[in-house]
N, C-alpha and C positions, 0 to 999 in steps of 0.2 A: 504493500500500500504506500510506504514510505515513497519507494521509486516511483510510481506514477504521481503521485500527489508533485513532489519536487522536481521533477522531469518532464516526466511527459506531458502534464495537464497546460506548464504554462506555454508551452511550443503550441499545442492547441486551441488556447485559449487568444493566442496573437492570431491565428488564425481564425479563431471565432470572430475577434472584435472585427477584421474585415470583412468579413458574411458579413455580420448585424450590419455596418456599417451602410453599407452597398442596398443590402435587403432594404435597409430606414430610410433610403434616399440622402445621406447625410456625408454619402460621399459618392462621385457618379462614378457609372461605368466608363467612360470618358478617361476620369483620372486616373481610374484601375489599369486602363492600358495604357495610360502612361507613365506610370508607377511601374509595371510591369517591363514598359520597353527598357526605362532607365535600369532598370535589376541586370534584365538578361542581356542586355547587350553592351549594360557599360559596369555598375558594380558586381557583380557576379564575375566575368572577366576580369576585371580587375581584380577579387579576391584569389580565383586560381591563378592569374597571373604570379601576384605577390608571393600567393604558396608554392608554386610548383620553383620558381626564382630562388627563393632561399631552404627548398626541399634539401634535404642529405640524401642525393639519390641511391649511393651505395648500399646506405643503412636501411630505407624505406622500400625498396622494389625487391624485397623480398618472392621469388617465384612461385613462392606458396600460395602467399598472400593472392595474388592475382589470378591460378591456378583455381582456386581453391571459390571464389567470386565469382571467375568469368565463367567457368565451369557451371556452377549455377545457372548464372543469366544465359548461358546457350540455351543451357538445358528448359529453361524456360521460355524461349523465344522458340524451341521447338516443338516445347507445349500445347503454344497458344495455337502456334501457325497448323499443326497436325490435325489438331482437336477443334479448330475454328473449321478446316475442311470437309475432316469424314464424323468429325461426333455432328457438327452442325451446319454441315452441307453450304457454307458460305462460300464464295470464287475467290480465287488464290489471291487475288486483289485484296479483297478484305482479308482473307486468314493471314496476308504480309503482315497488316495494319495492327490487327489483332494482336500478331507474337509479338510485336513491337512492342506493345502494352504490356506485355507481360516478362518483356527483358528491360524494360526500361525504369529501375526502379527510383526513386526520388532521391539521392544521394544526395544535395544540395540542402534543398530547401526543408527535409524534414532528419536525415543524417545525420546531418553535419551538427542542427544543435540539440540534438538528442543524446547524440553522442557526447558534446560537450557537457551538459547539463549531468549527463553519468558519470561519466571519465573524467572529464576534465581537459581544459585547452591544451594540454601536452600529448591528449591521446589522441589527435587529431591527425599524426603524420599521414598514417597508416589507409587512412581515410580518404589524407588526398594525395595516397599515391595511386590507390582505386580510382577516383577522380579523375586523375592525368589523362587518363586512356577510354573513361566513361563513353563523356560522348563522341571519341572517334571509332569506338568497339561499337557500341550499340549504332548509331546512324551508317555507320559502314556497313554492316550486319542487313541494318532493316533496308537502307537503299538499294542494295547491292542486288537481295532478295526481291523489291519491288521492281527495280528498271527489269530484271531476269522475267519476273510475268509478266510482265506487261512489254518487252521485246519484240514479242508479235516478227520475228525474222531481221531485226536492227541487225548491225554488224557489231562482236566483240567491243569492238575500239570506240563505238558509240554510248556502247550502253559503259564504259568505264571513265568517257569522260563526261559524264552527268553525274556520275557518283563522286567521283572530285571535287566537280564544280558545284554540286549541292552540299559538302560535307564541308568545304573550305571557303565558303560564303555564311559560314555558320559562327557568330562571334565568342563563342563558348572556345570551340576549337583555337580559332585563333589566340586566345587569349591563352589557354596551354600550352599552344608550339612557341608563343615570344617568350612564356616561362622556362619553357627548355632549352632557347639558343640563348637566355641572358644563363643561364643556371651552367649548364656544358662550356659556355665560353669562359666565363670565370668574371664575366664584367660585372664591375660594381654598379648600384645602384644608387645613386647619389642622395643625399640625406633629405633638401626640398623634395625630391620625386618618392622618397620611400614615405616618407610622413603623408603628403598627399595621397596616395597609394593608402597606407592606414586609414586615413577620413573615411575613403571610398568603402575601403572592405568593410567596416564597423558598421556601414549605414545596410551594406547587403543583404545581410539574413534577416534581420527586423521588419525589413523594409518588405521583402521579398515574400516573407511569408501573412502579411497584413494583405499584400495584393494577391497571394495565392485565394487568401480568405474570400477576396471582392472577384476571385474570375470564378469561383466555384459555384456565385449566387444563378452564372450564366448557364450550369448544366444543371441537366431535368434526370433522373434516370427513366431515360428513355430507351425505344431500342428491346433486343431479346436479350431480357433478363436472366436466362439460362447460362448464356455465356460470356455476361455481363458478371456473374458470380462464378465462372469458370476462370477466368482473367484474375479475378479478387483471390481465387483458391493459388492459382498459379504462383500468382504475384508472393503473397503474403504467406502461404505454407511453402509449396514446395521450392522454390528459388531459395527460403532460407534453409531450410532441411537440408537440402543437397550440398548449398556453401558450409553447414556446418560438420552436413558427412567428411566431407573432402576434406577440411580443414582437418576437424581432428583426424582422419588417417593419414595425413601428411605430415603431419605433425605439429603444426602450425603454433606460434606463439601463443597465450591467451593474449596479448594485446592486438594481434593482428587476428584471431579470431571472434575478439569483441569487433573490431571495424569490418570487419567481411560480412559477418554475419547480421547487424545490427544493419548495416547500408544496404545487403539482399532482402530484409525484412520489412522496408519500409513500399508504399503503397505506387502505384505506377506517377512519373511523373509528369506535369503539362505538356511533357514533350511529347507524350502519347497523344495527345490533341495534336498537338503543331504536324507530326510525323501525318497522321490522319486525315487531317486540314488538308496536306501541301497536298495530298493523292488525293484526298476528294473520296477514302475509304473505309466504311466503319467510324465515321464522326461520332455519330449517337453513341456508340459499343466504349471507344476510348473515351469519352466524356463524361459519361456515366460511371465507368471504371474510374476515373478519376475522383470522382465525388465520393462513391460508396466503398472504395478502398482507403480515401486517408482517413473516413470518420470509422472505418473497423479496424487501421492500426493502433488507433488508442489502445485497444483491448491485446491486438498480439505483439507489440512493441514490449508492453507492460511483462507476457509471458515470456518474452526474449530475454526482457533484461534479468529476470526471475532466472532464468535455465541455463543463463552465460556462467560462467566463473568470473 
């Protein structure tokens, strides 16, 4: 009880106040997507930025750790996409969209201060070194997958430069790859730009998760609810199960099995919409997923942080 009360409720509760907010007319959807753009395209980059720049890569990329995660989230993304197919007869178009939902878990915006609120800000390496690779794993995964059905006889060389060119138009990515060539080269970051950099990341998660609250007021659970709770089962059992199968028979650290396991537990993220949105497949199915998975992480977050060591 202790751990939900102190952890988990107020990550929630930031998230409530932007529902009520939104829901009360007291703050518009207007500002929610601009609240939103400033997160995802400038402090949110900016936070992995800063992280992944002063990361200890040697210490942190542990093969397990990534191993042990990614493994999960395939396994999940080949979940959804199998099980959107032949259990629910959907076209490969949507079962793409689908698995995407269900490898794409919320690292970010429900993660990262969850895990802080548990662990503490020093447990967080571990987390963004999962992070570094999130979303160029996962969007490479679900593109790569979608241009592939939808081909329709394109040539190779076509369908690989729309996966590029959608994956590296994406400022999330970008702001990981500049964290690696300042982090790999050894350049300093100069003291006005790292303090500006701190403003930015500070404002991120607060910020981020108040407008998650206000884009949630925008999804209905709509859509066939069968595999709207097929996606929720996916997401939130099994992606963590499997990360923490793998983990402990690898052997895995408990601090990198607290971050593995706690980031594969959490609920699919908006990028399930955006992924959805941009194909025009399974809107209603990722949107709905979105809403009715982070309000039943309350409850398996709570069981996660209970079952961790």
């Amino acid at each position: 009880m202790q751990a939900l009360l102190e952890v988990i409720v107020p990550v929630f509760l930031v998230i409530g106040f932007g529902y009520l907010a939104v829901w009360r007319g007291w703050f518009s959807a207007a500002g929610v997507d601009g609240l939103m753009t400033f997160t995802q395209k400038f402090a949110i980059p900016c936070l992995l930025f800063a992280a992944i720049a002063r990361l200890d890569l040697a210490q942190n990329f542990d093969w397990r750790l990534l191993l042990s995660f990614y493994g999960g989230a395939l396994s999940g993304f080949l979940l959804g996409l199998v099980g959107a197919r032949f259990l629910f007869g959907r076209s490969w178009e949507d079962s793409v969209a689908i698995g995407f939902a269900s490898l794409f878990s919320n690292s970010v915006l429900l993660g990262l201060p969850i895990m802080e609120r548990a662990y503490g800000t020093g447990a967080l390496s571990a987390n963004f070194a999962i992070i570094a690779i999130h979303s160029p794993f996962c969007y490479g995964i679900g593109i790569t997958a979608m241009e592939m059905a939808r081909a329709r006889g394109q040539s190779a060389g076509r369908v690989v430069a729309k996966v590029f060119r959608a994956m590296f138009s994406n400022t999330l990515i970008l702001g990981i790859a500049a964290g690696f060539a300042v982090n790999l080269s050894g350049l300093p970051i100069p003291g006005p730009v790292g303090d500006a950099l701190d403003l930015m990341v500070r404002t991120a998660l607060p910020a981020a998760l108040f407008g998650l609250g206000g884009v949630l007021v925008q999804y209905r659970p709509e859509g066939d609810m069968r595999v709207i709770l097929y996606v929720c089962a996916v997401s939130l059992v099994a992606h963590p199960l499997i990360t923490y199968g793998l983990g402990r028979g690898l052997g895995l650290s408990v601090e990198g099995l607290r971050a593995a396991v706690v980031t594969a537990a959490m609920a699919p993220g908006v990028n399930a919409y955006i992924f959805a949105n941009m194909y025009g497949q399974a809107r209603r199915v990722a949107a709905s997923s979105v809403l009715i998975a982070t309000g039943l992480t309350v409850g398996t977050a709570w069981i996660w942080l209970a079952v961790l060591p």
